[in-house]
Structure formats: structure tokens, C-alpha cells
C-alpha positions as CSV (number, residue, x, y, z in Angstrom):
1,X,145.7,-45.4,-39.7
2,X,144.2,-43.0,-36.9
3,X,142.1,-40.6,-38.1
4,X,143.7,-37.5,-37.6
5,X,146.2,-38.5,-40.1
6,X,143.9,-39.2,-42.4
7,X,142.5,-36.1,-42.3
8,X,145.5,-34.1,-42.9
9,X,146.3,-36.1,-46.0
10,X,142.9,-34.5,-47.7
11,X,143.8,-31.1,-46.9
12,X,146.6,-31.3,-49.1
13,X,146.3,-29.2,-52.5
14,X,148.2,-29.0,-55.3
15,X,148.7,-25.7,-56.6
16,X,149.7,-25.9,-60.6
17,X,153.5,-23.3,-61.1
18,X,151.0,-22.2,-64.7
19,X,151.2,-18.7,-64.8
20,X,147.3,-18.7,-66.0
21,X,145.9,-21.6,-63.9
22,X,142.1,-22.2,-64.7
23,X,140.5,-18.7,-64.5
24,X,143.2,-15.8,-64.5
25,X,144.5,-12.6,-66.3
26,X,147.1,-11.2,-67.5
27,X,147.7,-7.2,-67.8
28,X,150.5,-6.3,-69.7
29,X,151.9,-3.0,-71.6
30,X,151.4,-2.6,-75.7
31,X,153.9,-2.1,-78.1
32,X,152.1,1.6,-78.7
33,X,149.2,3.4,-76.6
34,X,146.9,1.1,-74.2
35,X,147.2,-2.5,-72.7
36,X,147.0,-6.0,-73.6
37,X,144.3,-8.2,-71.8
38,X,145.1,-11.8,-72.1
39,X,142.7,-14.2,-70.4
40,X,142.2,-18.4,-70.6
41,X,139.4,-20.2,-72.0
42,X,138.3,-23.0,-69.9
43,X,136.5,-24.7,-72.7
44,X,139.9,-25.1,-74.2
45,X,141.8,-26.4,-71.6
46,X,143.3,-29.4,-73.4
47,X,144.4,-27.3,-76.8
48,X,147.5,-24.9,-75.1
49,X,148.1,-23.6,-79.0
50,X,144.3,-21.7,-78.5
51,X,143.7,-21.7,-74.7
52,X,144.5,-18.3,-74.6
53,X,142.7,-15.2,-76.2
54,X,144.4,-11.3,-75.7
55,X,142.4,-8.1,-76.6
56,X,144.1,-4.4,-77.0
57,X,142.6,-1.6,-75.0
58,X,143.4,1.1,-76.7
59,X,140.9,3.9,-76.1
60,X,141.2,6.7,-73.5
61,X,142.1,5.8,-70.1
62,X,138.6,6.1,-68.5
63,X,136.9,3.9,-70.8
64,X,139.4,0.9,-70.9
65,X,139.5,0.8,-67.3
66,X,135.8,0.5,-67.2
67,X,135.8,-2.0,-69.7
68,X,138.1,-3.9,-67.7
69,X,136.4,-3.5,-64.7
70,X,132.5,-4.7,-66.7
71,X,135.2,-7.8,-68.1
72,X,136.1,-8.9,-64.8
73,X,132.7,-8.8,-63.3
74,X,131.1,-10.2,-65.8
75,X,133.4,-13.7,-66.4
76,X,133.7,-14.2,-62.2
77,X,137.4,-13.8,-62.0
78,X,139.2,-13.3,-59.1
79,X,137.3,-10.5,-57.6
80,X,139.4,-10.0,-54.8
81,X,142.2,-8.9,-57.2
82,X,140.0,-6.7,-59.5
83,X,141.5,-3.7,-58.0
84,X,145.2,-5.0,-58.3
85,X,143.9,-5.5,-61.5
86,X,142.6,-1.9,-62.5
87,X,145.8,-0.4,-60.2
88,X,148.2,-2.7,-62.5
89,X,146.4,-1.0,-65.8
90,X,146.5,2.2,-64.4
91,X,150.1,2.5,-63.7
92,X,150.8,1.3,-67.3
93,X,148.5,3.7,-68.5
94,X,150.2,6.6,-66.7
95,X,153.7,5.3,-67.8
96,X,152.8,5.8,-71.1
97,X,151.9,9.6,-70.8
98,X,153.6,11.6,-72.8
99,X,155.8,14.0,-71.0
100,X,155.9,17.8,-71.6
101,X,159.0,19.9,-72.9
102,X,160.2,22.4,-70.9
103,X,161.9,25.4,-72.2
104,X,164.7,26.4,-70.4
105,X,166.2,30.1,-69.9
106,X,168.7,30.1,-72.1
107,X,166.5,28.9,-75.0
108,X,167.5,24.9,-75.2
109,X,164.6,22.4,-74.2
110,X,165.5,20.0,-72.0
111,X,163.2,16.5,-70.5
């Protein structure tokens, strides 16, 4: 086999379909107020029941998207995608604002 084709058999990856494959996140809305921060544990690779560990962020917007940010620094993920990261918590956060009643002219409020 020349050596040009064996070359171009080692560059071949396999890329696992896993939604969290080795070290990923996952930002998702709450039932209530906040986000959910689910994350995999690499230590627990081989146990799926416990691989994966989620945390609420519930306080105020400013400080959960900090604490998101020091979370993502501080366990080396992706950190290229940190700000898809804190953009994807944002917009959650601001779809959960409450929004204002308006009263109309003739007395009824309306949304």
C-alpha cells in the first residue's frame, strides 16, 4: 500500500451522534425562574445512570451568567462556544421576563 493512502486512512475520526460527547454542556430553560446547567463527568464515563450532573441557576440575571461564565473557565470546556453559551442563557433569561400590562383607553387591559 503506497503511502499516501495510508496516510489518509489515519486522518479519519470518528465523531460519537452523543448529544454530551466527553466534555460538553447543556443550557436549557426551568420549569420556573432561571436555567438548568447540565454537564458530564468524565470520571463516570462507564455509569450513563450518574454520568451526568444538572444545577439550577436561579438568582438574578447578572450573577448566573457570571457563574456560568467562572464554570466554563474553570472546567476547560469548549471555550470557543462560551459565548454561544452565555448568548443561549441570556435569551432564556429574557424570555422569561415578565411582561407589563398596559391599560388601554377605554379602561380594559390588554398583553
Amino acid at each position: 500500500m503506497p503511502i499516501l493512502l495510508r496516510r489518509e486512512i489515519f486522518k479519519k475520526k470518528h465523531f460519537s451522534t452523543e448529544p454530551h460527547n466527553k466534555k460538553s454542556i447543556d443550557i436549557s430553560p426551568t420549569d420556573s425562574q432561571g436555567f438548568k446547567l447540565t454537564w458530564k463527568k468524565a470520571k463516570a464515563a462507564h455509569k450513563p445512570g450518574s454520568c451526568y450532573v444538572s444545577r439550577n441557576m436561579k438568582s438574578g440575571p447578572r450573577v448566573a451568567l457570571f457563574r456560568l461564565r467562572r464554570f466554563i473557565r474553570a472546567n476547560k470546556y469548549r471555550r470557543d462556544l462560551t459565548k454561544a453559551a452565555l448568548r443561549r442563557a441570556c435569551a432564556i433569561l429574557n424570555s422569561q421576563k415578565r411582561t407589563l400590562q398596559v391599560k388601554n383607553q377605554s379602561g380594559k387591559f390588554f398583553f
